[in-house]
Backbone as a ProteinNet text record, in pm:
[ID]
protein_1_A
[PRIMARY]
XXXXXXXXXXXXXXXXXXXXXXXXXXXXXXXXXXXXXXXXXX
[TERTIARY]
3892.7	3907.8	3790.4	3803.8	3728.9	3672.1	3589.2	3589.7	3484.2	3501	3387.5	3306.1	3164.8	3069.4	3162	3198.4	3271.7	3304.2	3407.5	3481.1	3353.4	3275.6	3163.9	3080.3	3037	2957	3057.1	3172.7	3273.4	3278.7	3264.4	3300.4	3189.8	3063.6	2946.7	2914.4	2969	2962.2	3012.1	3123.6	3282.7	3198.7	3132.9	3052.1	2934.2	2898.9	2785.5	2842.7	2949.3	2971.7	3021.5	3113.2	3171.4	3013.6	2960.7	2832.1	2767.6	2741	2702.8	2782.6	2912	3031.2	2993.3	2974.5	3005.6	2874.3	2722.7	2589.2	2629	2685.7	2731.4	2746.6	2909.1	2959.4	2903.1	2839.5	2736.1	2595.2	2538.8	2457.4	2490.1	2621.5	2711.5	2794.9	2801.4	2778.8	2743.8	2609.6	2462.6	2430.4	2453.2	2406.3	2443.1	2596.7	2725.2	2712.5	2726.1	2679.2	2526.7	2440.1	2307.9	2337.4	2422.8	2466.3	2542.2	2673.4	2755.7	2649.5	2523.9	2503.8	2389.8	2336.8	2261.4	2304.1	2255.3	2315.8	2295.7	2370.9	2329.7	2341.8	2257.6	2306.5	2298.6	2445.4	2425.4	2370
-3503.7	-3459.6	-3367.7	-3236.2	-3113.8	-3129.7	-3147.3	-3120.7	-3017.8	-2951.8	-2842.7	-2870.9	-2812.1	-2851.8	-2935.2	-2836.1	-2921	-3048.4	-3094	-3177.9	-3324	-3299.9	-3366.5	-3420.4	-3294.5	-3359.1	-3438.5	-3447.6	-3505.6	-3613.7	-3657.5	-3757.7	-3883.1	-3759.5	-3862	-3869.7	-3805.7	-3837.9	-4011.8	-3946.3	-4066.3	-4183.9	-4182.9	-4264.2	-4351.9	-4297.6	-4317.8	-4406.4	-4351.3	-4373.1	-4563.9	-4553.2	-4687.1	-4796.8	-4761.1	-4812.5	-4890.9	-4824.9	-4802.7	-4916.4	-4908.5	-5003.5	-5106.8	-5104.9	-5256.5	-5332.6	-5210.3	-5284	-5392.3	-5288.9	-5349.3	-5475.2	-5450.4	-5576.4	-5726.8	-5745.9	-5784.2	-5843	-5780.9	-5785.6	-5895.8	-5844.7	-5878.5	-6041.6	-6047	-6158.4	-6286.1	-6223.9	-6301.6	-6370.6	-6248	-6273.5	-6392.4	-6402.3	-6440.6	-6584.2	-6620.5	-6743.5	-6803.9	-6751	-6841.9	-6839.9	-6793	-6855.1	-6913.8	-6972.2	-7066.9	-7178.7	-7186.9	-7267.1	-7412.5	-7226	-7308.7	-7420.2	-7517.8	-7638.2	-7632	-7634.9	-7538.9	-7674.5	-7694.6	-7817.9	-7752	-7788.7	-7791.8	-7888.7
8057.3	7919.8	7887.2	7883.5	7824	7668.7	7606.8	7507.6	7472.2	7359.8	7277.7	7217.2	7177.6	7091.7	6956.3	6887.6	6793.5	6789.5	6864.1	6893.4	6950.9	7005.4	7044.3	6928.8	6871.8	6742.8	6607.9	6636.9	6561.9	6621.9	6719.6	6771.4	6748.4	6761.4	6753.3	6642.9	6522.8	6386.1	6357.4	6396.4	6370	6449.7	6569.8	6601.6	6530.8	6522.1	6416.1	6322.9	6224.7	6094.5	6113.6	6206.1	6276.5	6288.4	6324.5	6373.6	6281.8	6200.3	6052.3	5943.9	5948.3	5875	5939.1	6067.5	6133.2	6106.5	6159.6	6066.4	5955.1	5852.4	5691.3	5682.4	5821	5768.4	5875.5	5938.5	6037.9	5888.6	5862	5720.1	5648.1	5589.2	5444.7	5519.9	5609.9	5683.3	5693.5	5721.1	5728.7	5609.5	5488.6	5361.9	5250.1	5324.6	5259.9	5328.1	5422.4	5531.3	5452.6	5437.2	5407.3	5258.2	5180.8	5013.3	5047.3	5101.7	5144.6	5149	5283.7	5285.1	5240.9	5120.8	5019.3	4898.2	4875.1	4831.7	4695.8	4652	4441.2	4368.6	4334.1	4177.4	4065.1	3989.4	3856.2	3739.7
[MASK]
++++++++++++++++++++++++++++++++++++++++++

């Protein structure tokens, strides 16, 4: 598979960006899990 400058730096954009979402949701996670498993009294 040939590809062009273009097409390359698109790819590694689109790369990136994926990367990036999955960080997020990896994070948002974490964040979400240790409030679950804090023990709250009212």
């Amino acid at each position: 598979m040939k590809l062009n400058i273009e097409q390359k730096t698109t790819l590694w954009s689109e790369g990136g960006k994926f990367c990036l979402d999955l960080a997020k949701l990896i994070f948002g996670g974490i964040i979400l899990a240790s409030i679950m498993k804090k023990d709250i009294d009212k």
